[in-house]
C-alpha positions as CSV (number, residue, x, y, z in Angstrom):
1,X,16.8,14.6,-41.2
2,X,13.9,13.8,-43.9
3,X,10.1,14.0,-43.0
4,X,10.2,10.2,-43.2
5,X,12.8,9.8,-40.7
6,X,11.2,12.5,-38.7
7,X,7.7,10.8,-39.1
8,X,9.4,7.5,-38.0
9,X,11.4,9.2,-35.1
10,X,7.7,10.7,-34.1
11,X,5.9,6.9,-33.6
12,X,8.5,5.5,-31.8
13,X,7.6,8.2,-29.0
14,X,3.9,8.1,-29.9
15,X,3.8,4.7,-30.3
16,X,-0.4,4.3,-29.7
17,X,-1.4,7.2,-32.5
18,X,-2.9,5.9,-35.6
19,X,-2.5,8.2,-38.2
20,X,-5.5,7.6,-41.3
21,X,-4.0,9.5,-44.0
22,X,-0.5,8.1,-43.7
23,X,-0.6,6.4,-47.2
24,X,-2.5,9.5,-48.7
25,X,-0.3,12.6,-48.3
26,X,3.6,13.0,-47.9
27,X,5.3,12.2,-44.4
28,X,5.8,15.9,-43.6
29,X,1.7,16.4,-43.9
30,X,1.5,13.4,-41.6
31,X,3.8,14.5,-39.3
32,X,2.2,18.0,-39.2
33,X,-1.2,17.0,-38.9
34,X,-0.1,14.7,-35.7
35,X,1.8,17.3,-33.9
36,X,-1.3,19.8,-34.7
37,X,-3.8,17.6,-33.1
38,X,-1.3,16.9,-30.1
39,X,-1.2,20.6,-29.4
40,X,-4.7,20.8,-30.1
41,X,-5.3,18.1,-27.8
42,X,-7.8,16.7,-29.9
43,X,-7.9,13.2,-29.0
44,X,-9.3,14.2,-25.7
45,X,-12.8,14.9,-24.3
46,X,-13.3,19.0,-25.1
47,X,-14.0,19.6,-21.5
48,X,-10.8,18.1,-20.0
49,X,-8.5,19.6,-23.2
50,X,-5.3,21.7,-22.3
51,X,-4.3,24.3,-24.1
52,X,-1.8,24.4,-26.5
53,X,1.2,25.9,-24.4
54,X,0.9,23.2,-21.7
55,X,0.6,20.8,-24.5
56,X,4.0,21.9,-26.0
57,X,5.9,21.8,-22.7
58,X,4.5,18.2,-22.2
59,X,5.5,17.2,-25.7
60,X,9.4,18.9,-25.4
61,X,9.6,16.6,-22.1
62,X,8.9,14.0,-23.3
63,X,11.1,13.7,-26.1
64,X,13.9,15.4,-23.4
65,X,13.2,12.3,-21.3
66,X,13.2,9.9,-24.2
67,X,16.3,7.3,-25.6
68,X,16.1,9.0,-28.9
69,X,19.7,10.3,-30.1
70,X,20.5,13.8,-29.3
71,X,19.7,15.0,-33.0
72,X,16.1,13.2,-33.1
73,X,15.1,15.0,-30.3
74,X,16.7,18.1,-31.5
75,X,14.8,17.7,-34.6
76,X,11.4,16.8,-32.9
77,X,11.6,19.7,-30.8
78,X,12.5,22.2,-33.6
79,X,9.1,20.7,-35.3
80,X,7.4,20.9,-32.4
81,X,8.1,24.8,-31.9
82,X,7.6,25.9,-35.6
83,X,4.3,24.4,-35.5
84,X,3.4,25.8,-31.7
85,X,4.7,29.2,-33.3
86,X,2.5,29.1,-35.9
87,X,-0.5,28.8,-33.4
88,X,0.9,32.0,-31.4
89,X,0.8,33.8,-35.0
90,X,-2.4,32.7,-35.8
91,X,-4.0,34.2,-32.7
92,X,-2.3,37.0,-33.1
């Protein structure tokens, strides 16, 4: 699956995100940057943010519970986790 089917495959779960820099950078930037902040939590108020583990469970449930096709959710969820892993490795 490309980074713009992946991108595409992302907004139909998270339908309500803008993303700024869309037209700017590549799709697999876009789609990196929008998982980041989910697993961030950025687009909430500081004092009510999760961390990034609970945010990654929410996310993979999500798509689990979604009508995507078995290999978009395979693929949002192997995004998902390289990108969570990278936060693990970075604190580390």
């Amino acid at each position: 699956m490309t980074s713009s089917q992946l991108l595409h495959t992302y907004k139909q779960l998270w339908s309500n995100r803008s993303f700024a820099n869309e037209h700017d950078s590549n799709s697999g930037d876009v789609l990196y940057q929008a998982i980041e902040k989910d697993l961030l939590d950025e687009m909430t108020h500081p004092r009510v943010r999760k961390p990034p583990h609970i945010k990654y469970q929410w996310a993979i449930k999500r798509i689990l519970d979604s009508t995507l096709t078995s290999d978009e959710k395979l693929a949002l969820i192997e995004e998902y986790t390289n990108i969570y892993e990278t936060f693990i490795i970075k604190k580390s």
